[in-house]
Each structure stands twice: as structure tokens, then as C-alpha cells.
C-alpha positions as CSV (number, residue, x, y, z in Angstrom):
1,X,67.0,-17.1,-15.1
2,X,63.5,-18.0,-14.8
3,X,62.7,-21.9,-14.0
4,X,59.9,-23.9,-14.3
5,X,57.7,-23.0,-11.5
6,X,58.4,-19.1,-12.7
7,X,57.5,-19.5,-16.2
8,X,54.6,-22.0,-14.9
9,X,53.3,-19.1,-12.4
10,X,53.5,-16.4,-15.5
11,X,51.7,-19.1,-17.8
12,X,48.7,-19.4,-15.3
13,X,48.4,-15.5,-14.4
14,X,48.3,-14.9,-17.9
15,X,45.6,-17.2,-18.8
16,X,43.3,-15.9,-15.9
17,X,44.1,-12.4,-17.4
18,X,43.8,-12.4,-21.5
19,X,42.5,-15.5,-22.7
20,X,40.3,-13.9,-25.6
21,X,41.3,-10.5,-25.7
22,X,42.1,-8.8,-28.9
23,X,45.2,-7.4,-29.4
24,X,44.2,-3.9,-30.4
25,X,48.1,-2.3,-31.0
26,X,51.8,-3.7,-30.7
27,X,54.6,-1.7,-30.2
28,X,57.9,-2.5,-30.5
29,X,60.6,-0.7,-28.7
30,X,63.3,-3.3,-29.4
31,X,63.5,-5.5,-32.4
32,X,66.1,-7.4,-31.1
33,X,64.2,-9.0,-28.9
34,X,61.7,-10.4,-32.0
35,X,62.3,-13.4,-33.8
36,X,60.9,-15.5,-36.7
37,X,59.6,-11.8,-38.4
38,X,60.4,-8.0,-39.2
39,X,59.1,-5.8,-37.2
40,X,56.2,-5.1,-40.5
41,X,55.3,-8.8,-40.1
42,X,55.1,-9.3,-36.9
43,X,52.6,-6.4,-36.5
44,X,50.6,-7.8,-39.4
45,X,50.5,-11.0,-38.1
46,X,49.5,-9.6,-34.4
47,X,47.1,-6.7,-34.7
48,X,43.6,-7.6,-34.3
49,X,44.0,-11.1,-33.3
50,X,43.8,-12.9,-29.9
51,X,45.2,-15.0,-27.6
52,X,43.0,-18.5,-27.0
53,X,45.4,-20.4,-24.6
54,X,48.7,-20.0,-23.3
55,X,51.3,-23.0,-22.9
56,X,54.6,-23.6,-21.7
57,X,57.2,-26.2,-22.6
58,X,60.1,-26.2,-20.0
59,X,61.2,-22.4,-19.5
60,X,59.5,-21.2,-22.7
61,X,55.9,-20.0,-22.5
62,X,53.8,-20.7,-25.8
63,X,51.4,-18.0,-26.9
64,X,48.7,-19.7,-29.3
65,X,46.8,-16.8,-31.3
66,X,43.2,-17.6,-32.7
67,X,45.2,-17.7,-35.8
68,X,47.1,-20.4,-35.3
69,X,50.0,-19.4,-35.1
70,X,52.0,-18.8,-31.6
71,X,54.6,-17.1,-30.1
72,X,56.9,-18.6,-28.2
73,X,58.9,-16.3,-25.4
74,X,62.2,-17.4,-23.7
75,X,62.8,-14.9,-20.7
76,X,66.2,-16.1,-20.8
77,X,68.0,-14.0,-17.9
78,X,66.1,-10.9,-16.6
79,X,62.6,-11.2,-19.0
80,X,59.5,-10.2,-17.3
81,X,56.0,-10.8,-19.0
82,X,53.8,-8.5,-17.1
83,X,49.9,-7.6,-17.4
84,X,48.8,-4.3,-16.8
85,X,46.1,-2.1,-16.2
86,X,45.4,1.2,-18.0
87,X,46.9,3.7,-15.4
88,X,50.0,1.1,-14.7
89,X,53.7,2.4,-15.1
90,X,55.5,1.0,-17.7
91,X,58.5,-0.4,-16.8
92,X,61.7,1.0,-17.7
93,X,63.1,-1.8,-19.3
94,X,59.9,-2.5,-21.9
95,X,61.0,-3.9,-25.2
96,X,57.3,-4.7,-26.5
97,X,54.4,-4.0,-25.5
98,X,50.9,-5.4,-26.5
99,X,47.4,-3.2,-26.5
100,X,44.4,-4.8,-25.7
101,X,40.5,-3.4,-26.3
102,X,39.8,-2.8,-23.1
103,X,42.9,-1.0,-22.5
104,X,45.4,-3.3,-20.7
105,X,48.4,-4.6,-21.7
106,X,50.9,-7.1,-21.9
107,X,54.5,-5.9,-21.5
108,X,57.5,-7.8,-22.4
109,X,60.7,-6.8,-20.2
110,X,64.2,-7.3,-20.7
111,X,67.2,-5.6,-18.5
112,X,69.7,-7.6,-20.2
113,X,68.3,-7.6,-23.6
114,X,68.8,-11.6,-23.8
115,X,65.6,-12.8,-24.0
116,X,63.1,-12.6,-27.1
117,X,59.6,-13.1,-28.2
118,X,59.5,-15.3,-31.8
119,X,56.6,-16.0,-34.1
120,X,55.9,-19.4,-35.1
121,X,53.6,-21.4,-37.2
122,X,54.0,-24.3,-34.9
123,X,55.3,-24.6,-31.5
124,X,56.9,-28.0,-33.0
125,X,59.1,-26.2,-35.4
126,X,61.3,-24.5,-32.5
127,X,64.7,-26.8,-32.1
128,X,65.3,-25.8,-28.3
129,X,61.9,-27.0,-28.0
130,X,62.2,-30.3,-30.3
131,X,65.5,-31.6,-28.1
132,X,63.9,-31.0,-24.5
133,X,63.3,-33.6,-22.2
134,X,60.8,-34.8,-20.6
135,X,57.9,-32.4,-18.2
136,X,59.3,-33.3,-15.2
137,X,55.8,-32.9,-13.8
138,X,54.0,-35.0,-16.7
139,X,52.9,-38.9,-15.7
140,X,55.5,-39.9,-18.1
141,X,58.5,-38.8,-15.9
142,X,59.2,-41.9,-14.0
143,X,62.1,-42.7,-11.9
144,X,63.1,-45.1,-15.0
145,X,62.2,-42.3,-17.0
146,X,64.8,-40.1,-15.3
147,X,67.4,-42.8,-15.3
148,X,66.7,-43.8,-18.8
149,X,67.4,-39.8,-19.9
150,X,70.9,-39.8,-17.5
151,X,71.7,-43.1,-20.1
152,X,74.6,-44.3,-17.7
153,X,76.4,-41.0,-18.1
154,X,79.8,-40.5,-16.3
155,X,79.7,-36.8,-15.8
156,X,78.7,-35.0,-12.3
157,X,74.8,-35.1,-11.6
158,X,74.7,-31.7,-11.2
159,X,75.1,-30.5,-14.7
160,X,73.3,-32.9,-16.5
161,X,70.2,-32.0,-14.1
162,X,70.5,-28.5,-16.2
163,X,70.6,-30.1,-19.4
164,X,67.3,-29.2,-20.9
165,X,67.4,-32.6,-23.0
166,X,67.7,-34.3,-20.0
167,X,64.5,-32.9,-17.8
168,X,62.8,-29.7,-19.2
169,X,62.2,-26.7,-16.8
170,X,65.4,-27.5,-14.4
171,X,67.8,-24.7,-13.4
172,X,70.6,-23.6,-10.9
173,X,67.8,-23.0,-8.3
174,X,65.8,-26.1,-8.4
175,X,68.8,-28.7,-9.4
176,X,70.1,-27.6,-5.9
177,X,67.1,-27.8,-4.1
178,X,66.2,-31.3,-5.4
179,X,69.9,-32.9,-4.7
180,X,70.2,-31.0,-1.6
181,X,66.4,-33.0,-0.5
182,X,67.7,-36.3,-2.1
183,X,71.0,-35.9,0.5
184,X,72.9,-36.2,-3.3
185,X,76.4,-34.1,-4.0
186,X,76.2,-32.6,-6.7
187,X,79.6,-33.7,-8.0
188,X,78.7,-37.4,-7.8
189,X,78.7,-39.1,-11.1
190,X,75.3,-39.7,-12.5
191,X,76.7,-43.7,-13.6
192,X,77.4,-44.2,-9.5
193,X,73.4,-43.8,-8.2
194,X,71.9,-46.1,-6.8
195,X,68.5,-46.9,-8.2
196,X,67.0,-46.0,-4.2
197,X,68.7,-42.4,-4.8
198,X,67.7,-42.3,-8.6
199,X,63.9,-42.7,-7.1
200,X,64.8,-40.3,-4.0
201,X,66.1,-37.7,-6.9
202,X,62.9,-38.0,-9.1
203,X,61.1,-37.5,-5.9
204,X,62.6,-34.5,-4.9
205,X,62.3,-32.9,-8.3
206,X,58.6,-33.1,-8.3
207,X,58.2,-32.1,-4.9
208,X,60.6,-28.9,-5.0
209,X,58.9,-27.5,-8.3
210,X,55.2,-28.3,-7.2
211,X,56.2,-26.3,-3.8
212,X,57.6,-23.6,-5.7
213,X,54.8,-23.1,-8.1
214,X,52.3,-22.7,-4.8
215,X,55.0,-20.2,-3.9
216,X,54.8,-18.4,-7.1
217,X,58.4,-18.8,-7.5
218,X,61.5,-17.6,-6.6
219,X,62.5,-14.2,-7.0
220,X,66.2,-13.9,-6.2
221,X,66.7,-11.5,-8.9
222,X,64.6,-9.7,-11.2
223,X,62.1,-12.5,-11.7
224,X,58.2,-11.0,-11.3
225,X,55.1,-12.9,-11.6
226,X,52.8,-11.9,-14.6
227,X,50.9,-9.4,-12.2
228,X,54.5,-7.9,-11.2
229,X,54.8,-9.3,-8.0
230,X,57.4,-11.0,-6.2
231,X,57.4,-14.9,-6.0
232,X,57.8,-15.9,-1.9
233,X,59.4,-19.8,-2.1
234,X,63.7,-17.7,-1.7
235,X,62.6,-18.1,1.8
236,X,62.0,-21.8,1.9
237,X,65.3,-22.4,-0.1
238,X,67.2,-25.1,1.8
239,X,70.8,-24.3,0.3
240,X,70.5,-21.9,-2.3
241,X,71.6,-18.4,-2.1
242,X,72.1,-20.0,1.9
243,X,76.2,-20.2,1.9
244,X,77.2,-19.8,6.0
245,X,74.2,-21.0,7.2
246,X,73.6,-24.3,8.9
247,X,71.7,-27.0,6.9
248,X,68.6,-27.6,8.2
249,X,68.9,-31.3,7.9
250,X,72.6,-32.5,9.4
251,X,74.0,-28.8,10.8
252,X,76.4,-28.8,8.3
253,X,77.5,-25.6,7.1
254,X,76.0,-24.5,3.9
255,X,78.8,-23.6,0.6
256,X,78.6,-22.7,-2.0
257,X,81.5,-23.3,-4.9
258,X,81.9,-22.5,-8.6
259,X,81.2,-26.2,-10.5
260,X,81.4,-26.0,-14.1
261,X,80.8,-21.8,-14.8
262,X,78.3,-22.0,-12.1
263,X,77.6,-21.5,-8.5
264,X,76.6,-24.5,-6.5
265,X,75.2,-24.5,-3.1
266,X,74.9,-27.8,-1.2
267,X,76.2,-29.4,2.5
268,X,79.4,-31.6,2.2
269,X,78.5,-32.8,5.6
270,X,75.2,-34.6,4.4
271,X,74.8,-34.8,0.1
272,X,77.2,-37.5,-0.3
């Protein structure tokens, strides 16, 4: 699934691209991946108007039309929001597709059919986006910020890092990558840091996703930027995706092991 830096990358290519271009024609080639109209409404809404900015609150990307309104897109597993020229193939997997005046377009991709685009009248009105945490790369995420959120909680670091109410934008990728830096096991209760590895944590955090975002991403899958190209920062992954191979900090042996429904990657010679 798409993380932070990958819906971060998509929000930025997309504002170089169509800020201010008027949607001319939508199609829609799946309506199960709309939300929050019919298929007649959403086109009402859509046709004609334009995009002025384009946000993004943890993994969801925030569309604001000069209407008001917005449309908030969760990628969810395998979406891809792609900008195209005129003579561009469309990709086989398109579930809507937005025209623009001077003949580009905006296509919304989905292998896996999970993800969706939803019509609002105010970001603020979406519950997945009224729990979430805290913009891990805002001023106001502190280390206090970060321990305030974990509340003294018993439960293993790593799955609370993926708890979007927790810190917005973390994934399976990234919550590695960060412990992994902060020499953390990702079994370790979250009530048993220390405030000095709270701090190393929150310092970690930052610094993986800001690398990652000047990386474009990571595409281990079938995540694309919002031009259709690959993301680069897979190859400066420390331990994910990296099982067998030595850690570059200790010489451990990288594993990985299935915590809690999902894969884990760390060193159990030097994340403690």
C-alpha cells in the first residue's frame, strides 16, 4: 500500500501538473470505486469544474475543486493516480478517468479494485480522516507528541506505529525502516521505551519519510508516481523486503517473520 512519502510524491506531481485545469469529461469505468455520489452526481458535480490545490492527510490525497467541494482518494492497495498526455496508453486497470481542455488526463487505477475516489463537501467530514494522528512531518509532532499518542500502551511498538490514530502516513515499509534506524525490535512493548529511544524513534521517523519523499518513494509493488514512474528509495531500504542479507549496521542477518497478519523485517542481533 502506498505510504506517506508515495501519496506525498503523487500530491506534489499533481499540483505541478493540473492546478487550474478544467475538467472537460469524466468517465467512469468502475463505480465501485466512487463514493459519496451515483455515478449521475458525481459527473454533475465534476464536469466543467477545476482543481485549485491538491492536499493530502496521511495516505489519502485531497482533491479541492474551485467549487468547494473535494474529493478525497485512498489508493488503498494497488491505486495509481497517474497524469497523462493525449497520445499516453491507458492503463489496463483504469477505473476513472478525468478529461481535461487541453487534452490530458488524470487516470485513477486500481488492480485490486480496493481503493476509491469519494466526493465530499468537506475534507473534515471523512471519519478515517477525523481519528488520524498527528503529520508526522508537521512542527507539532514532537518526541512528547509521539509518546503522548503511544499513551503508555502495553502492546508491541510495531503495530501501534501502523495505527493511523497514532501517527498518520506510517506503513509496513516505513515503521520498519524507522525502528530498524532507532536499533528498536519491533516486538518491544511501547510502555518499556526509554524516553532517549522514544526521541531516537521520532527521529528516525522523520528522517526515513523526508529521504523517501526525495526518492519519490518506494515502489516494491505496483506503486507509480503521478507521471507513472517508478519511485527509487527500495534500494536504500535497510531491512525491508532485505531477509538474508547482512544488516548494514551490526552484520546481523536480516529476517523477516509474520507479527500480527504481517511481515516484519528487522535484525535480532541489533533492534533490541
Amino acid at each position: 500500500m502506498p505510504e506517506l512519502p508515495e501519496v506525498e510524491t503523487v500530491r506534489r506531481d499533481l499540483t505541478r501538473s493540473l492546478a487550474g485545469k478544467r475538467i472537460t469529461q469524466v468517465e467512469i469505468l468502475n463505480t465501485g470505486s466512487l463514493k459519496g455520489a451515483t455515478p449521475k452526481g458525481f459527473l454533475g458535480e465534476i464536469s466543467g469544474r477545476s482543481f485549485t490545490r491538491f492536499g493530502r492527510r496521511g495516505k489519502y490525497l485531497i482533491l479541492h475543486l474551485d467549487t468547494g467541494k473535494v474529493l478525497v482518494v485512498h489508493l488503498k492497495m494497488t491505486g495509481v493516480l497517474q497524469y497523462q498526455q493525449k497520445g499516453d496508453s491507458l492503463p489496463r486497470a483504469a477505473r476513472i478517468i478525468f478529461y481535461f481542455s487541453g487534452g490530458q488526463r488524470l487516470v485513477f487505477s486500481d488492480q485490486r479494485k480496493f481503493g476509491s475516489i469519494e466526493l465530499a463537501g468537506d475534507a473534515g467530514t471523512i471519519p478515517s480522516l477525523q481519528e488520524m494522528g498527528p503529520e508526522p512531518l508537521e512542527k507539532d509532532f514532537t518526541s512528547e507528541a509521539l509518546k503522548e499518542r503511544l499513551g503508555g500502551r502495553r502492546g508491541p511498538i510495531k503495530p501501534l506505529l501502523l495505527d493511523q490514530s497514532i501517527v498518520a502516513g506510517l506503513g509496513n515499509i516505513y515503521a520498519a525502516e524507522a525502528l530498524h534506524r532507532a536499533a528498536i525490535a519491533p516486538q518491544r512493548p511501547a510502555d518499556q521505551l526509554s524516553g532517549p529511544e522514544l526521541k531516537k524513534l521520532h527521529r528516525a521517523i522523520i528522517q526515513v519519510l523526508k529521504e523517501a519523499i526525495a526518492a519519490r518513494g518506494s515502489s516494491v509493488d505496483t506503486y507509480r508516481d503521478g507521471q507513472g514512474k517508478k519511485g527509487w528509495f527500495q534500494v536504500k531500504h535497510r531491512v525491508y523486503g532485505k531477509q538474508g542479507n547482512k544488516c548494514r549496521r551490526c552484520g546481523g542477518t536480516i529476517v523477516k517473520e509474520i507479527f500480527r497478519g504481517r511481515g516484519t523485517y528487522w535484525c535480532p542481533k541489533c533492534q533490541r
